[in-house]
C-alpha positions in Angstrom: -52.6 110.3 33.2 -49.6 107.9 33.6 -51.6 105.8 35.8 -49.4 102.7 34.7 -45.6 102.4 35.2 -43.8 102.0 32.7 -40.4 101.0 34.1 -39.3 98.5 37.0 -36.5 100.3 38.2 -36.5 102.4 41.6 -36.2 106.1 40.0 -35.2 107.7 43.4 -31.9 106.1 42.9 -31.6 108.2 39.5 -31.3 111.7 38.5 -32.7 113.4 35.6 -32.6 116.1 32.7 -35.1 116.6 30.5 -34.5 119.9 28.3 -37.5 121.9 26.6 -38.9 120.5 30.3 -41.3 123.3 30.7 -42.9 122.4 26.5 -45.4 120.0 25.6 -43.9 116.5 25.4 -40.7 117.8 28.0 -43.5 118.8 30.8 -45.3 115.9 29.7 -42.2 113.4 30.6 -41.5 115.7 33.8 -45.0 114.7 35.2 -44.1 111.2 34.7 -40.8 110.9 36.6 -42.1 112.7 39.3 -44.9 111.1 40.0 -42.8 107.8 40.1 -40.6 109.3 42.7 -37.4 109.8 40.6 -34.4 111.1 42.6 -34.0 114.5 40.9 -35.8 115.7 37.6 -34.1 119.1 36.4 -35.7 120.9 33.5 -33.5 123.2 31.4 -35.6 125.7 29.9 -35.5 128.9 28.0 -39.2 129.6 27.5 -39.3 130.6 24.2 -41.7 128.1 23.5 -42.6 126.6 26.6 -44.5 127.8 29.7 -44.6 128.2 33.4 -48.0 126.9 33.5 -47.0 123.7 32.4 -44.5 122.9 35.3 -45.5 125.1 37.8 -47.7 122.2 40.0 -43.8 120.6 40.2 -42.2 123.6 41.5 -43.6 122.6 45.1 -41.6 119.6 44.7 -38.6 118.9 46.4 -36.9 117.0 43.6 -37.7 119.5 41.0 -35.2 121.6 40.1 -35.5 124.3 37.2 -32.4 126.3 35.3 -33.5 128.7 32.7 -31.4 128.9 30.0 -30.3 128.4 26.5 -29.2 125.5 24.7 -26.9 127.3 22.7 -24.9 128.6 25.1 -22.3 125.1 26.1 -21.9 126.5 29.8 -25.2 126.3 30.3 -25.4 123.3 29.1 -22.9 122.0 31.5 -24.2 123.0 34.2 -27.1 121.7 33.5 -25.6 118.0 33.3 -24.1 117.9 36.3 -24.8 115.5 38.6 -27.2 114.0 35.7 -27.5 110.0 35.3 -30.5 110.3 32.3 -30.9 113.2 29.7 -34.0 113.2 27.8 -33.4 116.5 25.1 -36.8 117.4 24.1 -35.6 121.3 23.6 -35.9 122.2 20.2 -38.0 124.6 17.6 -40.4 122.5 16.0 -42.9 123.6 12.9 -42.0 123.2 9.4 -43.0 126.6 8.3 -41.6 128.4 11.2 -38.3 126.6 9.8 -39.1 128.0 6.5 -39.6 131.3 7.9 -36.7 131.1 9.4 -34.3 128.6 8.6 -31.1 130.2 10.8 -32.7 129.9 14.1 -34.2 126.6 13.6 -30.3 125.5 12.8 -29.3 127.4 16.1 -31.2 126.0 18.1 -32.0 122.2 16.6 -27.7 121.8 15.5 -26.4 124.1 17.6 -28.3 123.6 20.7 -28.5 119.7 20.0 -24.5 119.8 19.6 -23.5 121.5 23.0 -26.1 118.8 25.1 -24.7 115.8 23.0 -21.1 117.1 23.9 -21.8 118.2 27.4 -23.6 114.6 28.3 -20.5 112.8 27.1 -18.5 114.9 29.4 -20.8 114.2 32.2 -21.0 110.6 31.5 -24.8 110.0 31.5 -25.7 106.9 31.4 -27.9 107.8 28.6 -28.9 110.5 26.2 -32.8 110.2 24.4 -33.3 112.9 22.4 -36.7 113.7 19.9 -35.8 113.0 16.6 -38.8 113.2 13.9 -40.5 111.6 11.2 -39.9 114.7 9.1 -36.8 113.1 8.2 -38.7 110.4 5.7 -38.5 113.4 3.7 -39.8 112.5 -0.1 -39.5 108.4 0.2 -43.1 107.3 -0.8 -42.6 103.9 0.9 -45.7 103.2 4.0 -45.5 102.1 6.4 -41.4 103.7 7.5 -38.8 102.0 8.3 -36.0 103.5 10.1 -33.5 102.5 7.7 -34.8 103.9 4.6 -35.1 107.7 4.2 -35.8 110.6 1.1 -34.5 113.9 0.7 -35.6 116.3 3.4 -38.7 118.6 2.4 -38.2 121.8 4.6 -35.0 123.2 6.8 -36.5 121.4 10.2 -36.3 118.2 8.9 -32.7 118.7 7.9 -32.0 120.0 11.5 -33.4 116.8 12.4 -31.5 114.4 10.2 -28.4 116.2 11.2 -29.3 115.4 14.7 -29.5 111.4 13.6 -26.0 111.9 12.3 -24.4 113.8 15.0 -25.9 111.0 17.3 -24.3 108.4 15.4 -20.7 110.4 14.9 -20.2 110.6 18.7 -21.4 106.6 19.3 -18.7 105.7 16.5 -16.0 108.4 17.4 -16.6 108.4 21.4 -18.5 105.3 22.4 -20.9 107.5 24.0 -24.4 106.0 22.2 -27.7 108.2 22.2 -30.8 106.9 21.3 -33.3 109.3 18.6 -36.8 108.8 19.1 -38.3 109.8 15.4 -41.7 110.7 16.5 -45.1 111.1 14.8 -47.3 114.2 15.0 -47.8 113.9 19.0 -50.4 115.4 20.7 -52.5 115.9 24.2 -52.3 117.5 27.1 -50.1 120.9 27.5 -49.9 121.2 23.6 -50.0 125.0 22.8 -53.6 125.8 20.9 -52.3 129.9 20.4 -49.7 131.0 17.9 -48.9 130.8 14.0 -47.1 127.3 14.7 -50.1 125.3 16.9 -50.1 121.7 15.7 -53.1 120.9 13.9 -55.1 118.6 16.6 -55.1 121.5 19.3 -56.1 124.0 16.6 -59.4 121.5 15.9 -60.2 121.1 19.1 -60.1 125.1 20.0 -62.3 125.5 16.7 -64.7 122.4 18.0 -65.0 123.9 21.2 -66.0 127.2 20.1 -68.4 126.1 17.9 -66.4 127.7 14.6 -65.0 125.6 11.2 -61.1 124.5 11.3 -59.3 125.3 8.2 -57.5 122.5 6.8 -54.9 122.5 4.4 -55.2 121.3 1.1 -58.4 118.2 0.0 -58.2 116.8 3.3 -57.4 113.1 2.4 -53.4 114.1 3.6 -52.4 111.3 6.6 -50.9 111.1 9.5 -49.9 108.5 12.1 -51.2 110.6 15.2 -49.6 109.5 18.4 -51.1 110.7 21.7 -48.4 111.7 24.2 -48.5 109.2 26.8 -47.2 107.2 24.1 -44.3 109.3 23.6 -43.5 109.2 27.5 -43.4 105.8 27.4 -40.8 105.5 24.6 -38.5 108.5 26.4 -38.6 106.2 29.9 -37.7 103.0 28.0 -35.5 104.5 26.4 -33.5 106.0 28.8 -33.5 103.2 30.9 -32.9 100.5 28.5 -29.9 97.8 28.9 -27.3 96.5 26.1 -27.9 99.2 23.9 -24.1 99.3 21.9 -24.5 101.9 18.9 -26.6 105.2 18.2 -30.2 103.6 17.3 -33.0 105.4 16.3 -36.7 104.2 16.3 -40.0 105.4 15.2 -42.4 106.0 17.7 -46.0 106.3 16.7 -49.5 104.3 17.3 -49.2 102.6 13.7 -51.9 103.8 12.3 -52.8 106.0 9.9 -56.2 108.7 9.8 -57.1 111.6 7.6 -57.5 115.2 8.2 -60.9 114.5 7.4 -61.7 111.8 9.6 -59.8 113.8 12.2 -62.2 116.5 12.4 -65.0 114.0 11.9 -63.8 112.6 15.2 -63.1 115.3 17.4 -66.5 116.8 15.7 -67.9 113.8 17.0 -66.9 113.7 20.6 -67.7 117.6 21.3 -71.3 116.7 19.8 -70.7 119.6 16.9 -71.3 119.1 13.2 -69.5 122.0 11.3 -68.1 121.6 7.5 -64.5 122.6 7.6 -63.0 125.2 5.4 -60.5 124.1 2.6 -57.1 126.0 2.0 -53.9 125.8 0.2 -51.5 122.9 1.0 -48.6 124.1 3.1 -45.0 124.0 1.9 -42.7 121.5 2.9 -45.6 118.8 4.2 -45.6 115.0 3.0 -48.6 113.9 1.6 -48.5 110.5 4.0 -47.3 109.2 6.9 -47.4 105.8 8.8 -44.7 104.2 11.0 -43.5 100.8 11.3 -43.1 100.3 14.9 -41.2 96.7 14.8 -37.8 98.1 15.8 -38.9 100.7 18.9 -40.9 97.4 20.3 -37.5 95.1 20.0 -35.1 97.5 20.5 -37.2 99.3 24.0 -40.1 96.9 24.2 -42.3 100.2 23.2 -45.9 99.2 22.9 -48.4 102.0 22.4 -51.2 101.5 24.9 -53.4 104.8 24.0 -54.8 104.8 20.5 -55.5 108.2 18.4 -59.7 108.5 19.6 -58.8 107.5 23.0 -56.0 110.0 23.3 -58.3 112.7 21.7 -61.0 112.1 24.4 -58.3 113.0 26.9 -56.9 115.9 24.9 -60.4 117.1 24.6 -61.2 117.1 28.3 -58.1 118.9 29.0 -58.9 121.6 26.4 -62.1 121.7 27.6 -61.2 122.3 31.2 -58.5 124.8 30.2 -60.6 127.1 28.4 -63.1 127.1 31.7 
Protein backbone atom coordinates (compact mmCIF):
# COMPACT_ATOMS: atom_id res chain seq x y z
CA UNK A 1 0.00 0.00 0.00
CA UNK A 2 0.86 3.67 0.12
CA UNK A 3 2.40 3.39 -3.17
CA UNK A 4 1.64 7.23 -3.88
CA UNK A 5 2.94 10.12 -1.72
CA UNK A 6 0.83 12.01 -0.33
CA UNK A 7 2.92 14.98 0.86
CA UNK A 8 5.85 17.09 -0.83
CA UNK A 9 7.74 17.84 2.10
CA UNK A 10 11.14 16.07 2.94
CA UNK A 11 9.94 13.95 6.15
CA UNK A 12 13.55 13.13 7.32
CA UNK A 13 13.74 16.75 8.37
CA UNK A 14 10.58 16.01 10.81
CA UNK A 15 9.90 13.96 13.76
CA UNK A 16 6.92 12.10 14.71
CA UNK A 17 4.26 10.76 17.32
CA UNK A 18 1.66 8.79 16.51
CA UNK A 19 -0.17 7.32 19.81
CA UNK A 20 -2.29 3.99 19.64
CA UNK A 21 0.82 3.45 16.92
CA UNK A 22 0.94 -0.26 17.42
CA UNK A 23 -3.55 -0.29 16.55
CA UNK A 24 -5.18 -0.41 13.29
CA UNK A 25 -5.32 3.06 11.77
CA UNK A 26 -1.98 4.23 14.22
CA UNK A 27 0.18 1.17 12.66
CA UNK A 28 -1.45 1.98 9.55
CA UNK A 29 -0.07 5.76 9.58
CA UNK A 30 3.36 4.34 11.01
CA UNK A 31 3.85 2.33 7.79
CA UNK A 32 3.39 5.44 5.86
CA UNK A 33 5.90 7.77 7.37
CA UNK A 34 8.36 5.22 7.38
CA UNK A 35 8.33 4.22 4.27
CA UNK A 36 8.64 7.99 3.17
CA UNK A 37 11.81 8.22 5.15
CA UNK A 38 10.46 10.50 7.97
CA UNK A 39 13.20 11.60 10.53
CA UNK A 40 11.82 9.84 13.61
CA UNK A 41 8.34 8.05 14.00
CA UNK A 42 7.77 7.15 17.88
CA UNK A 43 4.67 5.14 18.70
CA UNK A 44 3.26 5.38 22.25
CA UNK A 45 1.52 2.43 23.04
CA UNK A 46 -0.06 0.58 25.82
CA UNK A 47 -1.32 -2.58 24.04
CA UNK A 48 -4.49 -2.87 25.35
CA UNK A 49 -5.93 -2.94 22.09
CA UNK A 50 -3.19 -2.86 19.81
CA UNK A 51 -0.45 -5.49 18.78
CA UNK A 52 3.14 -6.22 18.34
CA UNK A 53 2.35 -7.87 15.13
CA UNK A 54 1.31 -4.86 13.64
CA UNK A 55 4.59 -2.91 14.11
CA UNK A 56 6.98 -5.38 14.57
CA UNK A 57 8.45 -5.25 10.59
CA UNK A 58 9.37 -1.40 11.94
CA UNK A 59 11.23 -2.35 14.88
CA UNK A 60 14.31 -3.13 12.56
CA UNK A 61 14.24 0.37 11.71
CA UNK A 62 16.48 2.79 12.81
CA UNK A 63 13.99 5.67 13.02
CA UNK A 64 11.46 3.70 14.88
CA UNK A 65 11.26 4.28 18.24
CA UNK A 66 8.61 2.56 20.62
CA UNK A 67 7.51 3.65 24.49
CA UNK A 68 4.90 1.56 25.99
CA UNK A 69 2.79 3.29 28.07
CA UNK A 70 -0.44 4.89 29.15
CA UNK A 71 -2.14 7.82 27.97
CA UNK A 72 -3.44 8.54 31.30
CA UNK A 73 -0.59 8.80 33.01
CA UNK A 74 0.80 12.94 31.93
CA UNK A 75 4.58 11.85 32.46
CA UNK A 76 4.26 9.54 30.10
CA UNK A 77 2.89 11.56 28.03
CA UNK A 78 5.64 14.02 28.19
CA UNK A 79 8.11 11.98 27.52
CA UNK A 80 6.69 10.86 24.84
CA UNK A 81 6.56 14.47 23.11
CA UNK A 82 9.78 15.27 23.47
CA UNK A 83 11.77 16.08 20.74
CA UNK A 84 8.28 15.70 18.65
CA UNK A 85 7.57 18.27 15.62
CA UNK A 86 3.99 16.25 14.49
CA UNK A 87 1.51 14.24 16.87
CA UNK A 88 -1.00 12.18 15.26
CA UNK A 89 -3.25 10.82 18.58
CA UNK A 90 -4.91 7.82 17.29
CA UNK A 91 -4.90 6.14 21.03
CA UNK A 92 -8.19 5.69 22.19
CA UNK A 93 -11.08 2.83 23.07
CA UNK A 94 -13.30 2.69 20.29
CA UNK A 95 -16.79 0.53 20.07
CA UNK A 96 -20.01 1.89 21.02
CA UNK A 97 -21.03 -0.98 23.12
CA UNK A 98 -17.83 -1.55 24.77
CA UNK A 99 -18.58 2.29 25.92
CA UNK A 100 -21.81 1.13 27.08
CA UNK A 101 -20.32 -1.60 28.90
CA UNK A 102 -18.26 0.43 30.38
CA UNK A 103 -18.69 3.91 30.20
CA UNK A 104 -15.74 4.99 33.00
CA UNK A 105 -12.87 3.61 31.06
CA UNK A 106 -13.89 4.79 27.83
CA UNK A 107 -13.94 8.41 29.66
CA UNK A 108 -10.41 7.51 31.12
CA UNK A 109 -8.90 6.83 28.40
CA UNK A 110 -10.81 8.96 25.40
CA UNK A 111 -10.93 12.55 28.07
CA UNK A 112 -8.46 11.64 30.23
CA UNK A 113 -5.94 10.26 27.97
CA UNK A 114 -6.95 12.84 25.11
CA UNK A 115 -6.42 15.76 27.88
CA UNK A 116 -2.81 14.88 29.10
CA UNK A 117 -1.44 14.53 24.96
CA UNK A 118 -3.39 17.84 24.07
CA UNK A 119 -1.64 19.49 27.23
CA UNK A 120 1.70 17.81 26.86
CA UNK A 121 1.92 18.82 22.97
CA UNK A 122 1.35 22.45 23.82
CA UNK A 123 4.12 22.24 26.24
CA UNK A 124 6.35 20.65 23.66
CA UNK A 125 5.34 23.06 21.04
CA UNK A 126 4.44 20.63 18.08
CA UNK A 127 3.97 22.10 15.27
CA UNK A 128 0.77 20.16 15.06
CA UNK A 129 -1.58 17.93 16.85
CA UNK A 130 -4.21 15.54 14.50
CA UNK A 131 -6.12 13.62 16.58
CA UNK A 132 -9.17 10.89 15.44
CA UNK A 133 -12.32 12.40 16.19
CA UNK A 134 -15.57 10.42 14.94
CA UNK A 135 -18.72 10.61 13.13
CA UNK A 136 -20.42 9.17 16.21
CA UNK A 137 -20.66 12.65 17.23
CA UNK A 138 -23.75 13.34 14.55
CA UNK A 139 -25.36 11.73 17.27
CA UNK A 140 -29.48 11.82 16.50
CA UNK A 141 -29.32 14.74 13.59
CA UNK A 142 -31.23 13.03 10.71
CA UNK A 143 -29.62 15.47 8.19
CA UNK A 144 -27.40 13.30 5.03
CA UNK A 145 -25.08 13.87 3.86
CA UNK A 146 -23.03 15.64 7.51
CA UNK A 147 -21.79 18.62 7.78
CA UNK A 148 -19.28 19.42 10.35
CA UNK A 149 -21.12 22.19 11.68
CA UNK A 150 -24.39 20.69 12.43
CA UNK A 151 -24.52 18.01 15.13
CA UNK A 152 -27.50 15.91 17.46
CA UNK A 153 -27.36 14.60 20.79
CA UNK A 154 -24.91 11.93 21.28
CA UNK A 155 -26.38 8.20 21.19
CA UNK A 156 -23.95 6.16 23.44
CA UNK A 157 -20.94 7.33 26.15
CA UNK A 158 -18.16 6.98 23.14
CA UNK A 159 -19.51 9.42 21.20
CA UNK A 160 -19.67 11.92 24.10
CA UNK A 161 -15.93 11.09 24.72
CA UNK A 162 -15.63 12.13 21.32
CA UNK A 163 -17.42 15.33 21.22
CA UNK A 164 -15.67 16.33 24.34
CA UNK A 165 -12.50 15.75 22.43
CA UNK A 166 -13.89 18.41 19.61
CA UNK A 167 -14.38 20.86 22.55
CA UNK A 168 -11.27 20.38 24.41
CA UNK A 169 -9.54 20.88 20.94
CA UNK A 170 -11.16 24.03 20.40
CA UNK A 171 -10.72 25.42 24.31
CA UNK A 172 -6.92 25.14 24.04
CA UNK A 173 -6.87 26.95 20.21
CA UNK A 174 -9.06 29.84 21.86
CA UNK A 175 -7.43 29.85 25.45
CA UNK A 176 -3.68 28.90 24.19
CA UNK A 177 -3.32 29.48 20.50
CA UNK A 178 -2.14 26.11 20.32
CA UNK A 179 -4.73 24.75 17.24
CA UNK A 180 -5.31 20.88 16.78
CA UNK A 181 -7.00 19.63 13.94
CA UNK A 182 -10.07 16.48 14.61
CA UNK A 183 -10.39 14.18 11.89
CA UNK A 184 -14.20 12.86 12.45
CA UNK A 185 -13.81 9.67 10.69
CA UNK A 186 -16.28 7.08 9.07
CA UNK A 187 -16.32 3.36 9.90
CA UNK A 188 -12.57 2.76 8.56
CA UNK A 189 -11.36 -0.41 7.67
CA UNK A 190 -8.46 -2.65 5.95
CA UNK A 191 -5.46 -3.92 6.79
CA UNK A 192 -4.36 -4.61 10.59
CA UNK A 193 -8.06 -4.22 11.71
CA UNK A 194 -8.58 -6.76 14.58
CA UNK A 195 -11.21 -9.75 13.23
CA UNK A 196 -11.11 -11.46 17.23
CA UNK A 197 -12.90 -10.02 20.16
CA UNK A 198 -16.57 -8.84 21.32
CA UNK A 199 -15.67 -5.25 19.71
CA UNK A 200 -14.35 -6.36 15.87
CA UNK A 201 -15.73 -3.81 13.47
CA UNK A 202 -18.23 -5.21 11.30
CA UNK A 203 -16.16 -5.48 7.79
CA UNK A 204 -13.41 -7.76 9.37
CA UNK A 205 -16.05 -9.77 11.11
CA UNK A 206 -17.67 -10.44 7.32
CA UNK A 207 -14.71 -11.16 5.88
CA UNK A 208 -13.54 -13.89 8.68
CA UNK A 209 -17.20 -15.36 8.16
CA UNK A 210 -16.66 -15.15 4.12
CA UNK A 211 -13.53 -16.82 4.36
CA UNK A 212 -14.68 -19.59 6.38
CA UNK A 213 -17.37 -20.35 4.41
CA UNK A 214 -20.05 -19.53 7.57
CA UNK A 215 -23.14 -16.68 7.62
CA UNK A 216 -22.28 -13.18 9.28
CA UNK A 217 -24.91 -12.03 11.64
CA UNK A 218 -26.04 -8.62 11.03
CA UNK A 219 -27.78 -6.46 13.20
CA UNK A 220 -31.15 -5.46 12.74
CA UNK A 221 -33.06 -5.58 8.69
CA UNK A 222 -29.89 -4.89 7.10
CA UNK A 223 -30.89 -1.65 5.06
CA UNK A 224 -28.78 0.40 8.13
CA UNK A 225 -25.84 2.67 6.10
CA UNK A 226 -22.64 3.54 6.36
CA UNK A 227 -20.12 5.66 4.61
CA UNK A 228 -17.18 2.95 4.73
CA UNK A 229 -13.85 4.51 4.26
CA UNK A 230 -10.82 2.19 3.57
CA UNK A 231 -7.74 3.11 5.54
CA UNK A 232 -5.38 4.49 3.12
CA UNK A 233 -7.87 7.07 2.99
CA UNK A 234 -7.58 7.89 6.55
CA UNK A 235 -3.62 8.00 6.20
CA UNK A 236 -3.96 10.41 3.75
CA UNK A 237 -6.06 12.85 5.85
CA UNK A 238 -3.59 12.33 9.14
CA UNK A 239 -0.46 13.36 6.67
CA UNK A 240 -2.28 16.38 5.31
CA UNK A 241 -3.21 17.17 8.13
CA UNK A 242 -0.36 17.32 10.12
CA UNK A 243 1.52 18.94 7.60
CA UNK A 244 -0.90 21.50 6.51
CA UNK A 245 -0.02 25.48 6.35
CA UNK A 246 -2.24 28.57 7.57
CA UNK A 247 -4.34 26.61 9.64
CA UNK A 248 -5.44 29.51 12.58
CA UNK A 249 -8.26 27.80 14.84
CA UNK A 250 -9.21 24.17 16.03
CA UNK A 251 -10.96 22.72 12.76
CA UNK A 252 -12.42 19.60 12.41
CA UNK A 253 -13.32 17.71 9.19
CA UNK A 254 -15.08 14.67 8.11
CA UNK A 255 -13.13 12.13 6.53
CA UNK A 256 -14.93 9.47 4.61
CA UNK A 257 -15.22 8.18 0.78
CA UNK A 258 -18.72 9.96 0.44
CA UNK A 259 -20.66 7.31 -0.20
CA UNK A 260 -23.05 5.49 1.32
CA UNK A 261 -23.69 1.21 1.18
CA UNK A 262 -25.86 -1.07 3.12
CA UNK A 263 -25.08 -3.91 5.44
CA UNK A 264 -26.73 -5.82 2.77
CA UNK A 265 -24.91 -4.88 -0.14
CA UNK A 266 -21.81 -5.09 2.11
CA UNK A 267 -22.03 -8.73 2.50
CA UNK A 268 -23.22 -9.00 -1.12
CA UNK A 269 -19.83 -7.56 -1.98
CA UNK A 270 -17.41 -9.12 0.06
CA UNK A 271 -19.74 -12.48 -0.72
CA UNK A 272 -18.94 -11.61 -4.16
CA UNK A 273 -15.23 -11.24 -4.28
CA UNK A 274 -14.48 -14.58 -2.03
CA UNK A 275 -16.76 -16.40 -4.74
CA UNK A 276 -19.28 -17.57 -1.61
CA UNK A 277 -23.05 -17.17 -1.65
CA UNK A 278 -24.28 -17.59 2.06
CA UNK A 279 -27.74 -15.84 3.36
CA UNK A 280 -26.74 -13.93 6.48
CA UNK A 281 -28.36 -14.27 9.77
CA UNK A 282 -30.63 -11.41 11.05
CA UNK A 283 -30.35 -10.15 14.82
CA UNK A 284 -31.39 -7.47 17.13
CA UNK A 285 -30.31 -3.84 16.41
CA UNK A 286 -27.47 -2.77 18.74
CA UNK A 287 -27.94 0.05 21.23
CA UNK A 288 -26.63 3.29 20.64
CA UNK A 289 -26.14 2.90 16.54
CA UNK A 290 -27.56 5.54 14.03
CA UNK A 291 -29.63 4.29 11.49
CA UNK A 292 -27.55 6.34 8.57
CA UNK A 293 -24.52 7.70 7.83
CA UNK A 294 -22.90 9.78 4.88
CA UNK A 295 -20.28 12.54 4.98
CA UNK A 296 -19.90 15.67 3.23
CA UNK A 297 -16.38 15.82 2.42
CA UNK A 298 -16.32 19.61 0.97
CA UNK A 299 -14.47 21.07 3.99
CA UNK A 300 -11.55 18.16 4.69
CA UNK A 301 -10.89 18.73 0.68
CA UNK A 302 -10.55 22.79 1.15
CA UNK A 303 -9.35 22.87 4.37
CA UNK A 304 -6.31 19.71 3.68
CA UNK A 305 -6.91 19.22 0.01
CA UNK A 306 -8.18 15.50 1.25
CA UNK A 307 -9.31 13.58 -1.82
CA UNK A 308 -10.13 9.90 -1.29
CA UNK A 309 -8.40 7.91 -3.96
CA UNK A 310 -9.53 4.15 -2.71
CA UNK A 311 -13.25 3.61 -2.95
CA UNK A 312 -15.19 1.04 -0.50
CA UNK A 313 -14.98 -2.34 -3.18
CA UNK A 314 -11.49 -1.47 -4.01
CA UNK A 315 -10.41 -1.07 -0.45
CA UNK A 316 -12.32 -4.43 0.37
CA UNK A 317 -10.38 -6.34 -2.38
CA UNK A 318 -7.21 -5.29 -0.43
CA UNK A 319 -8.75 -5.97 2.97
CA UNK A 320 -9.67 -9.25 1.68
CA UNK A 321 -6.28 -10.31 0.40
CA UNK A 322 -4.81 -9.32 3.68
CA UNK A 323 -7.27 -11.42 5.60
CA UNK A 324 -6.81 -14.00 3.34
CA UNK A 325 -3.14 -14.14 3.65
CA UNK A 326 -3.33 -13.78 7.50
CA UNK A 327 -5.38 -16.59 8.14
CA UNK A 328 -2.75 -18.85 5.92
Amino acid sequence: MYETPYHTEDLSQYSFLVTGGAGFIGSNIVEYLLKYYAGKVRVLDNFATGSHANIEEFKINPAFELIEGDIRDLETCRRALEGIDYVSHQAALGSVPRSINDPITSNDVNVSGFLNILVAARDAGVKRMVYAASSSTYGDHPGLPKVEDKIGKPLSPYAITKYVNELYGDVFSRTYNFHSIGLRYFNVFGPKQNPKGPYAAVIPLFIESALKGEAPFINGDGETSRDFTFVENAVQANVKAMLAKDITQHEVVNIAFGERTTLNQLWGRISEIVGADIPAQYRDERRGDVRHSLADIDKANKLINYKPLLSVLEGLCIATNWYKELSN
